[in-house]
TIRO-362506 format. One line per 5 residues: number of its first residue (from 0); their letters; for each residue x, y, z of C-alpha. Coordinates in nm, 2 decimals. Layout:
N
NUM	A	X,Y,Z ~ ...
! end
This chain:
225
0	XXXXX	0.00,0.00,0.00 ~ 0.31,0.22,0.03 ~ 0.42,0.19,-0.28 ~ 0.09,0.27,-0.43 ~ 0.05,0.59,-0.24
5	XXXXX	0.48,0.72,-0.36 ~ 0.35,0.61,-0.74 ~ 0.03,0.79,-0.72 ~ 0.22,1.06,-0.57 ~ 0.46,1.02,-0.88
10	XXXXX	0.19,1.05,-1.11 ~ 0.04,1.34,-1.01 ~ 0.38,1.55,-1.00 ~ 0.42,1.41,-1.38 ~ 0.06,1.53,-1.45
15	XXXXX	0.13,1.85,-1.28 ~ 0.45,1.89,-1.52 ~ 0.25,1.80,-1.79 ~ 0.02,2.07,-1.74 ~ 0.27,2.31,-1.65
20	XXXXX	0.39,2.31,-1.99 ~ 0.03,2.42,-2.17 ~ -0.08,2.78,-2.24 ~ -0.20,2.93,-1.90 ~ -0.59,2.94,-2.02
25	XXXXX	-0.57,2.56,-2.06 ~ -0.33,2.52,-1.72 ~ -0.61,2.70,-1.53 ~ -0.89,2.45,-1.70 ~ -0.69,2.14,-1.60
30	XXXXX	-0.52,2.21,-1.28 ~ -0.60,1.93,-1.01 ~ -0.75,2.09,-0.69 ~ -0.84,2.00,-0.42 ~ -0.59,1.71,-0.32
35	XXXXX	-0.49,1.65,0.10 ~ -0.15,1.87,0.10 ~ -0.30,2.20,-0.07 ~ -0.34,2.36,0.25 ~ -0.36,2.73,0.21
40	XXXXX	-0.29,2.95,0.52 ~ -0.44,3.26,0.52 ~ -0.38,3.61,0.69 ~ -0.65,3.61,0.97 ~ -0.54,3.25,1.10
45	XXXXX	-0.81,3.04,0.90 ~ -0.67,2.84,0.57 ~ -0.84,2.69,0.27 ~ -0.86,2.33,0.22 ~ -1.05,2.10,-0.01
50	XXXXX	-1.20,2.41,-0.16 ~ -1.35,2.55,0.19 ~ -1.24,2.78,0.43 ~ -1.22,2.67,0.80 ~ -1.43,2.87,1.00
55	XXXXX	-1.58,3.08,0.73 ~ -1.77,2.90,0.51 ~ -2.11,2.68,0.63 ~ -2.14,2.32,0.57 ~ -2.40,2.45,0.28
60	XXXXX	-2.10,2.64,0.13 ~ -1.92,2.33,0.14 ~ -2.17,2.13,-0.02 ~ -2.20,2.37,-0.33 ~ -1.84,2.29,-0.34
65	XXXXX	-1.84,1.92,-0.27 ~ -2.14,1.78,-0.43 ~ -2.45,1.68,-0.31 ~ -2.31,1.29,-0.24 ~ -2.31,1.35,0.13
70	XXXXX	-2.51,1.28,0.46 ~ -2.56,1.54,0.74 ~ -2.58,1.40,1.03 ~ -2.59,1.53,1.44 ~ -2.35,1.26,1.62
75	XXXXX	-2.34,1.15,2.02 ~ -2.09,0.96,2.12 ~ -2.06,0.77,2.40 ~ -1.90,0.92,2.71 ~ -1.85,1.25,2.55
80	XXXXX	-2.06,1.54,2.62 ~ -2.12,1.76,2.32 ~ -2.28,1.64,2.05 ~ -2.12,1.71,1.70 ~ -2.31,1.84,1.41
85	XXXXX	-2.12,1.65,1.12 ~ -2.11,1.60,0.71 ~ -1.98,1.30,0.56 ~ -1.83,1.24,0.20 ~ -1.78,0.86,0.22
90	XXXXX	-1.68,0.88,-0.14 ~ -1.46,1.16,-0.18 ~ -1.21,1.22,-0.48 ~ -0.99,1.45,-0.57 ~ -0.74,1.39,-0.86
95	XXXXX	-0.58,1.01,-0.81 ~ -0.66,1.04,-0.47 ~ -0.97,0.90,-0.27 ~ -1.10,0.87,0.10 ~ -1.39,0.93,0.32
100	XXXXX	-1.43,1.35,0.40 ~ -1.56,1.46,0.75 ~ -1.66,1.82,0.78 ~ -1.73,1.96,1.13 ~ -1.92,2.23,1.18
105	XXXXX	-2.08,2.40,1.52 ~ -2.38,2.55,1.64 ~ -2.50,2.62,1.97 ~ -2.58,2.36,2.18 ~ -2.98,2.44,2.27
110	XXXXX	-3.01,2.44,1.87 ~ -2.81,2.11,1.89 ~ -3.01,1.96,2.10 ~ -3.35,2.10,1.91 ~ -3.24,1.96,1.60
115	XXXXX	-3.18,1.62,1.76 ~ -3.52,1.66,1.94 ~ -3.67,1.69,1.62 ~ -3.47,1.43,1.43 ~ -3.61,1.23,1.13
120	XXXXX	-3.40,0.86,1.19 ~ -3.20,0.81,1.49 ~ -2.91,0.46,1.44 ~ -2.62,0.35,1.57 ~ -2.24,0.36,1.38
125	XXXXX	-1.97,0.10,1.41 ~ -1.81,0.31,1.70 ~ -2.11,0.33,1.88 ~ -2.21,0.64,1.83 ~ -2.60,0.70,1.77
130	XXXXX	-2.60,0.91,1.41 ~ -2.96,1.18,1.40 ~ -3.03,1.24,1.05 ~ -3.20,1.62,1.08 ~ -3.54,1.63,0.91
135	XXXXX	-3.58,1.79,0.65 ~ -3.76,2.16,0.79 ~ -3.43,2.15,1.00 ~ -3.18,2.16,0.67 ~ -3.17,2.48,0.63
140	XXXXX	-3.05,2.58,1.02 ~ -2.76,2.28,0.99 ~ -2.60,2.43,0.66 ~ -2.54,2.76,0.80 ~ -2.32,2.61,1.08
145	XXXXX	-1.96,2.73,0.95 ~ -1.73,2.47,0.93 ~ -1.43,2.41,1.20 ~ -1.27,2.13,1.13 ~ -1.20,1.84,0.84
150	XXXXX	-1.10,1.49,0.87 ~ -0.98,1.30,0.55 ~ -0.90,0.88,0.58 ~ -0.75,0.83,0.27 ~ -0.77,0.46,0.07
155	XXXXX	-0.42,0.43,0.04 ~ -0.21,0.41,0.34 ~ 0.11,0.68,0.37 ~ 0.44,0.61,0.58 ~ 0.64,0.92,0.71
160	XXXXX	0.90,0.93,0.46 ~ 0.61,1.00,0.16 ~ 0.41,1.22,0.44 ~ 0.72,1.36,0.51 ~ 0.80,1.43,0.10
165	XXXXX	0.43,1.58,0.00 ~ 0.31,1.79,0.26 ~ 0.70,1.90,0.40 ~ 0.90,1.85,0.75 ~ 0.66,1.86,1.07
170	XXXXX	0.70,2.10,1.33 ~ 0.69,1.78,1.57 ~ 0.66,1.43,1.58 ~ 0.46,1.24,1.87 ~ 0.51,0.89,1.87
175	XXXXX	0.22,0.72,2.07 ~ 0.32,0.41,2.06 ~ 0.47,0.14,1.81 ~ 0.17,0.21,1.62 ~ 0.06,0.55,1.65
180	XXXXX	0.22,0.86,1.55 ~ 0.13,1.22,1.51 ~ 0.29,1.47,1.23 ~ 0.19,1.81,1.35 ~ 0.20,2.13,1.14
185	XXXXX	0.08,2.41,1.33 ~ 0.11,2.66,1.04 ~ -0.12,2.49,0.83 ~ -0.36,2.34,1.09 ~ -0.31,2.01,1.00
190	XXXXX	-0.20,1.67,1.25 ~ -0.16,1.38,1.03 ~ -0.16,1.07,1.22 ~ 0.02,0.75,1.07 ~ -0.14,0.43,1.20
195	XXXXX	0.08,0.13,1.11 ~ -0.22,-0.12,1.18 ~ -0.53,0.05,1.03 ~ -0.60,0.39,0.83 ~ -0.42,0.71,0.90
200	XXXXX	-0.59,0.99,0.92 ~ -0.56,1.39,0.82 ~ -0.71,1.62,1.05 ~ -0.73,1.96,0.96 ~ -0.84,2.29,1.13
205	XXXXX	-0.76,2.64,1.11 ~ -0.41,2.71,1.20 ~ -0.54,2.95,1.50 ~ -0.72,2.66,1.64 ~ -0.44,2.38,1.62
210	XXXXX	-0.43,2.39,2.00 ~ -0.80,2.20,1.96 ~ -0.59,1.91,1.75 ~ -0.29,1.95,1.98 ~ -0.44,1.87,2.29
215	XXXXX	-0.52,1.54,2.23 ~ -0.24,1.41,2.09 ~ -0.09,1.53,2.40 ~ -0.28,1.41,2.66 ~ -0.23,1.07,2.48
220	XXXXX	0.16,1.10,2.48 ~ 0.13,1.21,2.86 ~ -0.06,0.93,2.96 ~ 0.15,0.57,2.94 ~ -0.18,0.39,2.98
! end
């Protein structure tokens, strides 16, 4: 699997090239966007990825860009607290690359709790979690939540060393355990955590918010249990 993700890697540098080399008109109609390591920060602390911009633009935003191929969703998991209002991709694409998409997005929790009150479908994930599909008068309040945070779980599985090559050197490493480890860049927003036994995982939020990614993958490190 690691050797599929460095020659999908290699073949969209060699498309890149490729289009480098047309007229700009038809560079701009065929550039790939969109892919895991175009992170864009910006001035006010927020940055641009997959087309949206953390903590600016609303889930409905992010749909116009994304497609309609989603679910929204209002998740409670067990032994947490606050409920998350979330918006799943399970299909996402973006170039040569695949994965499933999470966006995160808040609201208050009273309308939280409304919407969950009201809630067309209520089921339980693989995790645990009970999932409440909004009904359909409640749409409307759920895509003007702005976004906070994205997770992508990409099909193909990525070792440091290619990590390390597409989206640049971390500011830190935090090995977990022999399994886990965390590659943090606080300047982009982004903790991209390399699971040797399962599916790593890109989280993303807005580089003035990395402490909320940060804390985590401390608390782990801290505690040897």
């Amino acid at each position: 699997m690691i050797r599929l993700f460095s020659f999908l890697l290699f073949v969209t540098i060699v498309v890149a090239a490729l289009y480098s080399l047309k007229p700009s008109g038809r560079r701009a109609a065929g550039t790939v966007e969109g892919l895991p390591w175009q992170i864009e920060p910006l001035p006010d602390g927020r940055s641009r990825v997959f087309g949206v911009t953390l903590g600016r633009d609303t889930l409905g935003d992010a749909r116009e860009r994304l497609g309609d191929d989603m679910t929204l969703a209002i998740i409670a998991s067990p032994g947490q607290d606050d409920d998350a209002l979330e918006m799943f991709y399970s299909h996402y694409t973006a170039g040569v690359f695949s994965g499933r998409l999470v966006l995160a997005a808040q609201l208050p929790p009273e309308t939280l709790a409304q919407l969950k009150a009201r809630a067309l479908r209520a089921e339980y994930t693989d995790t645990g979690a009970r999932k409440f599909i909004p009904a359909p008068g409640d749409l409307p309040t759920a895509l003007r939540a702005p976004v906070t945070g994205i997770t992508f779980i990409p099909v193909v599985s990525i070792d440091e060393a290619a990590a390390v090559a597409r989206f640049g050197p971390p500011a830190e490493v935090l090995h977990i355990d022999e399994r886990i480890t965390h590659l943090l860049y606080p300047a982009k927003g982004l903790d991209l955590v390399i699971d040797r036994k399962g599916r790593e995982v890109l989280q993303y939020v807005a580089p003035r918010d990395f402490d909320r990614l940060l804390r985590p993958a401390a608390a782990t490190t801290a505690d040897p249990s």
